[in-house]
C-alpha positions as CSV (number, residue, x, y, z in Angstrom):
1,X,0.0,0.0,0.0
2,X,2.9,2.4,1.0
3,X,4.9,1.9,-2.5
4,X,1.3,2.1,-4.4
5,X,0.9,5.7,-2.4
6,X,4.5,6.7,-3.0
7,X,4.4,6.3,-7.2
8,X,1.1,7.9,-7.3
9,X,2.4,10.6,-5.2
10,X,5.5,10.7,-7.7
11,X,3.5,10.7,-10.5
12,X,1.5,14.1,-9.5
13,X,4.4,15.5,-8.2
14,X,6.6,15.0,-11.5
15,X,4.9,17.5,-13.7
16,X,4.7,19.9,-10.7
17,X,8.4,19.4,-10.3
18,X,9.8,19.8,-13.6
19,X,7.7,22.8,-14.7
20,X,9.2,24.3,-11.5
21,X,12.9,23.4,-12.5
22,X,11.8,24.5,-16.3
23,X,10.7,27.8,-15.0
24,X,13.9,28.4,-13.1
25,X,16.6,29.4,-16.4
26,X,13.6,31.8,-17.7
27,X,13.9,33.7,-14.4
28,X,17.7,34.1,-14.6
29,X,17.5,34.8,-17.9
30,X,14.8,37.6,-17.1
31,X,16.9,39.0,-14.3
32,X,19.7,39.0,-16.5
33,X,17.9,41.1,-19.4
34,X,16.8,43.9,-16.0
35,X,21.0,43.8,-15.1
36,X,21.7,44.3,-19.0
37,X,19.4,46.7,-19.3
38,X,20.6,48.8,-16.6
39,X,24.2,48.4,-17.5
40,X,23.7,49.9,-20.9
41,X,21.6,52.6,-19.3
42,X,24.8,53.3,-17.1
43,X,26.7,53.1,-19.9
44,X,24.9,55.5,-22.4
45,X,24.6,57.9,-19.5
46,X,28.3,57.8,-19.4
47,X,29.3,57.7,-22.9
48,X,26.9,60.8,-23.5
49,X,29.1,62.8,-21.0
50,X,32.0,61.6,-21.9
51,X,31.0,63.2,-25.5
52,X,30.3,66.4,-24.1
53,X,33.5,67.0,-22.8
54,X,35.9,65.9,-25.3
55,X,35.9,67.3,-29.2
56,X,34.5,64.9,-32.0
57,X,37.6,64.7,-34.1
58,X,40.3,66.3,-35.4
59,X,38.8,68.9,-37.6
60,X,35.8,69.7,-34.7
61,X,34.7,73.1,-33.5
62,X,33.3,72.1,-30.5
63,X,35.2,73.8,-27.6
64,X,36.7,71.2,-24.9
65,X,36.1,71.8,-20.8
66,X,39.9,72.2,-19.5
67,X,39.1,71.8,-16.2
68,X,36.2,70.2,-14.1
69,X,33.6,72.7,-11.8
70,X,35.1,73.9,-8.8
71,X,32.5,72.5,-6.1
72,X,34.2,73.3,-2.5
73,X,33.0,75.3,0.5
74,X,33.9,78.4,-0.4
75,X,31.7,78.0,-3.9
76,X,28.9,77.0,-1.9
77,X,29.0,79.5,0.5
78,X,29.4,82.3,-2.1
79,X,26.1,80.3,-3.8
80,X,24.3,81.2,0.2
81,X,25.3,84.5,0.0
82,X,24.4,85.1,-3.8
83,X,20.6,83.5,-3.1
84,X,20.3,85.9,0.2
85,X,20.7,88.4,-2.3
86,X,18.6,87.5,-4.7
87,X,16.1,86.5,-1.8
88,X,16.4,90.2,-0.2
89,X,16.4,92.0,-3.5
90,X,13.2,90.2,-5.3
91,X,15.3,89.2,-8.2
92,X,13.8,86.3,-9.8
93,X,15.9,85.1,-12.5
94,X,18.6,82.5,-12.6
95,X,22.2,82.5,-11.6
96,X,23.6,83.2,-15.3
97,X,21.5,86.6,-15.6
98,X,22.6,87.8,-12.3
């Protein structure tokens, strides 16, 4: 009786079991495809910058950044002071038409 219950058990458990196990390499392989995806996003993001600072070739006309922003505490206090102003004066535009 126990070996009759064990095959029948074995036999509704098998399909169970190896859709389970089938459905495992289409999960990795989704979760792969998310990490490509946000690699390339990563890298586009990065390759578009890179662009911007460097000229497109030899013969370009496009101007190329010598030096990075200067982002310290002195900058960003001057930025405090300069918004106070703005603030206490009632100037609303930005920072370039100051």
């Amino acid at each position: 009786m126990g070996a009759l219950r064990h095959r029948s058990m074995a036999a509704v458990l098998s399909p169970v079991l190896a859709t389970c196990i089938g459905a495992i390499p289409q999960a990795q392989a989704t979760a792969a495809d998310a990490v490509d995806a946000a690699f390339q996003a990563i890298y586009k993001a990065k390759w578009k910058w890179r662009q911007s600072q460097t000229a497109d070739d030899d013969d370009s006309q496009r101007g190329v950044a010598t030096s990075l922003a200067r982002v310290d505490s002195e900058v960003a206090r001057l930025h405090g002071e300069m918004l106070a102003v703005m603030k206490e004066t009632g100037f609303t535009g930005d920072f370039p038409s100051w």
